[in-house]
C-alpha positions in Angstrom: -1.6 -12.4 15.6 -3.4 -14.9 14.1 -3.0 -15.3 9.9 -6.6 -14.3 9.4 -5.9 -11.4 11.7 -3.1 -10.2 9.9 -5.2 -10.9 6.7 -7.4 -8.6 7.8 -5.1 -6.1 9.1 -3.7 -5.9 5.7 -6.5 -5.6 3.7 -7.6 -3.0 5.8 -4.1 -1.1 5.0 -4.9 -1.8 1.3 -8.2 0.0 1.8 -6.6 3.1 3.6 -3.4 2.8 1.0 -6.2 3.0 -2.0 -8.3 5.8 -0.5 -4.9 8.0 -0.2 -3.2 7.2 -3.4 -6.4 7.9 -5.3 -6.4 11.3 -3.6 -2.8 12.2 -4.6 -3.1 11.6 -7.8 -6.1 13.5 -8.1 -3.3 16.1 -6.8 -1.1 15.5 -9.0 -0.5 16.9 -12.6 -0.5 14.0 -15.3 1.2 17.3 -17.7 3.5 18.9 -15.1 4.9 15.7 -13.1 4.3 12.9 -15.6 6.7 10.4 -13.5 5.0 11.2 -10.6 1.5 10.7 -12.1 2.0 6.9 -13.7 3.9 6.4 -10.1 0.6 6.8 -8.4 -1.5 5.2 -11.6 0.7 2.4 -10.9 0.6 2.2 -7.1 -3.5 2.6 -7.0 -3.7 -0.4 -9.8 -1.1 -2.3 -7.5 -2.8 -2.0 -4.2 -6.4 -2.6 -5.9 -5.4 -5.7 -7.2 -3.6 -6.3 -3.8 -6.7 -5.7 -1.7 -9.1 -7.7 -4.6 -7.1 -10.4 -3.8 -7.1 -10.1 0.0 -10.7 -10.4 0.4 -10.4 -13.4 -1.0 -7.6 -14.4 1.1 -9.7 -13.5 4.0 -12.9 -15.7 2.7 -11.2 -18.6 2.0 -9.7 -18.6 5.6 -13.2 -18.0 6.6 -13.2 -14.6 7.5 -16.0 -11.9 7.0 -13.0 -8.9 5.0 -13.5 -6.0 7.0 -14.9 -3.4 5.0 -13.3 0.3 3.8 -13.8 3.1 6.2 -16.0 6.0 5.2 -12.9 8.1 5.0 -9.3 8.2 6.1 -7.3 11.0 7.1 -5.5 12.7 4.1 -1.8 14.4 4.0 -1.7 17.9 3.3 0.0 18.4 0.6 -0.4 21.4 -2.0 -1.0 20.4 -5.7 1.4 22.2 -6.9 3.9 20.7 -4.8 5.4 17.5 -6.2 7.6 16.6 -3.6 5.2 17.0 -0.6 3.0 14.5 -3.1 6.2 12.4 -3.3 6.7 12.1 0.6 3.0 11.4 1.7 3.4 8.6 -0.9 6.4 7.3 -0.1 4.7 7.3 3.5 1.7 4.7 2.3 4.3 2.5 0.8 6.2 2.2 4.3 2.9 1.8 6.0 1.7 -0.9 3.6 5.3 -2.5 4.0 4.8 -2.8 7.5 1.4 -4.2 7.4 2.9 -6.9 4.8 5.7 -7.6 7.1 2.8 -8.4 10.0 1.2 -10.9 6.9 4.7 -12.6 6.6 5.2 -13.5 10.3 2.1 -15.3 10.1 1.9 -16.5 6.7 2.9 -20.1 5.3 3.8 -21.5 1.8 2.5 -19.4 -1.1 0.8 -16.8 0.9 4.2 -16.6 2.7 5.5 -16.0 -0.8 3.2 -13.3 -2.3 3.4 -11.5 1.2 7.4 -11.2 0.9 7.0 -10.2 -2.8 4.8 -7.3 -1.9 7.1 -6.2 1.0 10.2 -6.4 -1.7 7.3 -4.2 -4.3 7.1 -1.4 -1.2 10.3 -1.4 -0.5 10.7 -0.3 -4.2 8.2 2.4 -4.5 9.8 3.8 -1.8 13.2 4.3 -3.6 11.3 5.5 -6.6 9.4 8.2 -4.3 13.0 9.4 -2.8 12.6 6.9 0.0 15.9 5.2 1.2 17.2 1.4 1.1 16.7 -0.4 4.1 18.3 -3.2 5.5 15.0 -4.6 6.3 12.0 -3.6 4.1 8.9 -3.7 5.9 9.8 -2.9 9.7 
């Protein structure tokens, strides 16, 4: 995998990550499960800025950033049901840990860098969201 590939791959698993984490919070009660609620606040502001700054990644390796999809498949989760919201969210954050661990392989230097950070930032929102410590974040 080339690095612009894995650019791309990545900022197309910030676009799914955004579409689902916007939907769960819309699921989620900012009254009820407060925690929960600035988790998700957080993790949609995180990966926005994430995938903002992937299209430019991809540009300046001369890359057309493949666009969002129309829609993504959701979880099903029940709104009144924190810790089904909790799990499919803890399920982006391994997904987008993944797709950063793909962006570290073939990274260098500072992009190198700010990949690993963002594996290390997945690795903890998934112990916030019950997830467990792994040995290695990101696989």
């Amino acid at each position: 995998m080339t690095y612009l590939d894995a650019l791309q791959a990545t900022l197309a698993g910030e676009h799914a990550a955004m579409f689902v984490v916007g939907y769960l919070g819309g699921q989620t009660s900012q009254s009820g499960s407060p925690d929960l609620y600035d988790a998700l606040r957080d993790s949609y502001t995180t990966h926005r800025g994430r995938r903002d700054l992937l299209v430019d990644l991809v540009r300046g390796a001369g890359g057309d950033p493949v666009a969002a999809a129309a829609s993504y498949d959701l979880p099903a989760v029940r709104p009144d049901d924190p810790a089904s919201i909790a799990a499919a969210a803890l399920a982006v954050e391994q997904a987008c840990g993944a797709t950063y661990g793909y962006l570290v392989a073939s990274a260098t230097g500072d992009q190198r860098g700010w990949a690993i950070d963002a594996v290390l930032d997945s690795a903890l929102r998934e112990l916030a969201l019950g997830g467990g410590p792994r040995a290695f974040p990101g696989r």
